[in-house]
N, C-alpha and C positions, 0 to 999 in steps of 0.2 A: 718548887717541884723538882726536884731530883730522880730520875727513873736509872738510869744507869750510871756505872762510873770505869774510865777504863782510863790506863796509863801506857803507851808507849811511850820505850825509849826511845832516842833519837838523840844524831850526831851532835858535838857540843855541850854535852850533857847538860842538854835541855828533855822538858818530858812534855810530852802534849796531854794534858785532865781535860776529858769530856765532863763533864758534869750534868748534860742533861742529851740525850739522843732517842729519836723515833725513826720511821723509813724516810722521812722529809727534811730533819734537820740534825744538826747536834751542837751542843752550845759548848765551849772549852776553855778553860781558866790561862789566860798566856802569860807563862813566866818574864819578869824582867830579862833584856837584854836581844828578846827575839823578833828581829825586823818582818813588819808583818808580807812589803813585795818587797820583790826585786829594786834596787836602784844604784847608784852611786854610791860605790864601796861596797856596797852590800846584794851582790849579785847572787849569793848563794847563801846555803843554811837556814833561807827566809822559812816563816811560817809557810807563804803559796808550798815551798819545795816540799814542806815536810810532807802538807795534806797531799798532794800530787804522790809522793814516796808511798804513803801509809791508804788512804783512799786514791789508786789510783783512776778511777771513773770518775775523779772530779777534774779529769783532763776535759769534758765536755760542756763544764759549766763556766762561765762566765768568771772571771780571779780565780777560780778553782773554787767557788761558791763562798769565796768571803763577803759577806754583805757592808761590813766597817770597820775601819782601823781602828788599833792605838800606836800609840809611839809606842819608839824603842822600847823606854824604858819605864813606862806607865803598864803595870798590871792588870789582869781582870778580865772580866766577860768578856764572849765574842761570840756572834751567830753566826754558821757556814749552813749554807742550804746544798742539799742532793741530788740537785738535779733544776733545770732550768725553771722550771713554772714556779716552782717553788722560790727559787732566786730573784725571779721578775716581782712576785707577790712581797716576797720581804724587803726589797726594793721601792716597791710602793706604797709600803707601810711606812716604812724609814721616811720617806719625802714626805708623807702629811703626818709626820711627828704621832704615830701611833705606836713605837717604841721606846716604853720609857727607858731610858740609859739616867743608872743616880753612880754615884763615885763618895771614895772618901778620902781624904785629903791633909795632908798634916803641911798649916802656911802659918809664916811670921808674923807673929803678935800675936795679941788677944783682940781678938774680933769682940764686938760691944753685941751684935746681933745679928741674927740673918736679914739676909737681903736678897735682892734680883741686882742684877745689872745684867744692862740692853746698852752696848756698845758694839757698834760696828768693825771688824776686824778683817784687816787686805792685808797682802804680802809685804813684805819690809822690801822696798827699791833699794837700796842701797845694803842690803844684809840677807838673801834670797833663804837662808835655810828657818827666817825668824818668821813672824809676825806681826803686825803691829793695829791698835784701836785707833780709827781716821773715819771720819764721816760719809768718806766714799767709798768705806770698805763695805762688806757684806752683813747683812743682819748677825747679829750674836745675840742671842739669850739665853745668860747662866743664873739659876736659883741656887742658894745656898744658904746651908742652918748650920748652926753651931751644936756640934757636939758631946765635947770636953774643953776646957781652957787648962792649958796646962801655966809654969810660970814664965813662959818667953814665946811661946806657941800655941794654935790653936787646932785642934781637930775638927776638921767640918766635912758636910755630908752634903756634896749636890747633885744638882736634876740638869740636865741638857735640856734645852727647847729647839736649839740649832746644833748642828754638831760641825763648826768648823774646824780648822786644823789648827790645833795647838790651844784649842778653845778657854779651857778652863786655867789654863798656865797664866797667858796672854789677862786674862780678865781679871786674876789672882795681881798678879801685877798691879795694873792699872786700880785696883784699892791697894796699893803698896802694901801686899800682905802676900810676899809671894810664895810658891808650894817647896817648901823645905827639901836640900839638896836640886831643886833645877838650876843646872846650869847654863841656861839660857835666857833665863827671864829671872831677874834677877834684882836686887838692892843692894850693892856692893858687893860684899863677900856672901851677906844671908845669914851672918852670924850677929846676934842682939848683941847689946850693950851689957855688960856685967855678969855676962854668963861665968858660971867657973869652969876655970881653966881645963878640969878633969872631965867635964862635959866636951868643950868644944871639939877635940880629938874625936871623942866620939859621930857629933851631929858632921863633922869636915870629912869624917869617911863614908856616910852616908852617898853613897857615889852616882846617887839617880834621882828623879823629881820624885817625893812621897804621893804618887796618885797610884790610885785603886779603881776600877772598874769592878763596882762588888753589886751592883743589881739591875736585871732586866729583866722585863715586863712586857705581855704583850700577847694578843689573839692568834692565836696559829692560823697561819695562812690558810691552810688545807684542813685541819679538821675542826681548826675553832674554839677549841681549848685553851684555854687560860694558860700559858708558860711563864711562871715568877722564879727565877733563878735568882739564888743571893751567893755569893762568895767571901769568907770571911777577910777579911786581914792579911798579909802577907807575913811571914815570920820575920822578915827583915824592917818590916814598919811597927812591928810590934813589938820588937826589941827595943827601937831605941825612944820609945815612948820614955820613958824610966831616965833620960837624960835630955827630956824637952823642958 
């Protein structure tokens, strides 16, 4: 469901894409590179600043009505509410998993088939910006199907159940399949065996994790309407399809 579409620009030449708004919410495609709060290093140009800049009445809402992050540099959907009741309700949608969040993902190897994996994931002691799967971490549950098989990689499409931090990276990993270009979570370099040479140039500039945030789902809090938002691909994961 798409009803409107608007583009601001904004500093960084970054753009903010609504892609879906009513009086209660609006939903925005977030380009790579843009932190969504404030933190360490990144105290300013965040997404909060933008919507604060561009919506300023969401000085009264709770993160300026962000209901969930992505990383930096992961793509895709994002829901921001307008106002507090509506914030608190999507909020408590988000805790009993009544917003579906699916993603699409380009990770090493050829996956044989989809799966779930329910692995527990806490902060890294010794490594504070990572993650890691430990039995005393926190529930995780990531669904994943396979979409295309390429000759060294594979495109797959997942479902969140939990939405930890760093979820789908951390889990891609731990099946040694990790998401193409993350620099964090990782199997060496991330580059297969016997790739040609004229490829690897290509996949080693790749300068971000291949994740997408391409669909959500879910009952409007206030008038109850079905909101199924999809967003395609990113131009820069669709490029380098053609050298996986």
């Amino acid at each position: 469901m798409i009803l409107n579409q608007k583009i601001f620009s904004i500093k960084d030449n970054f753009f903010l894409n609504i892609l879906y708004e009513d009086q209660y919410i609006f939903i925005i495609n977030k380009p790579a590179g843009l932190v969504v709060h404030p933190g360490c290093g990144n105290e300013n140009g965040t997404l909060l600043d933008i919507l604060l800049h561009e919506r300023y009445y969401l000085k009264n809402v709770p993160r300026s009505g962000i209901i969930h992050r992505l990383d930096k540099n992961t793509t895709g959907l994002m829901i921001i509410a307008k106002d507090n009741v509506t914030y608190y309700k999507l909020i408590d949608l988000m805790k009993n998993r009544k917003i579906i969040r699916e993603y699409d993902a380009f990770v090493l190897g050829k996956l044989i088939s989809g799966g779930t994996v329910s692995i527990p994931i806490m902060r890294n002691i010794k490594k504070r910006i990572s993650m890691i799967t430990h039995k005393f971490g926190k529930k995780a549950i990531t669904h994943y199907k396979i979409i295309q098989k390429f000759q060294f990689y594979t495109h797959i499409h997942l479902k969140l159940e939990t939405g930890r931090t760093h979820q789908i990276r951390v889990h891609m990993l731990y099946l040694k399949h990790p998401i193409l270009g993350d620099p964090l979570y990782k199997l060496g370099n991330n580059i297969p065996k016997n790739i040609l040479k004229k490829n690897i140039k290509k996949i080693t500039s790749f300068n971000r994790q291949a994740l997408h945030a391409s669909h959500i789902k879910f009952f409007h809090p206030i008038t109850n309407i079905l909101v199924d938002c999809y967003s395609t691909l990113p131009d820069d994961m669709v490029n380098i399809i053609k050298y996986l």
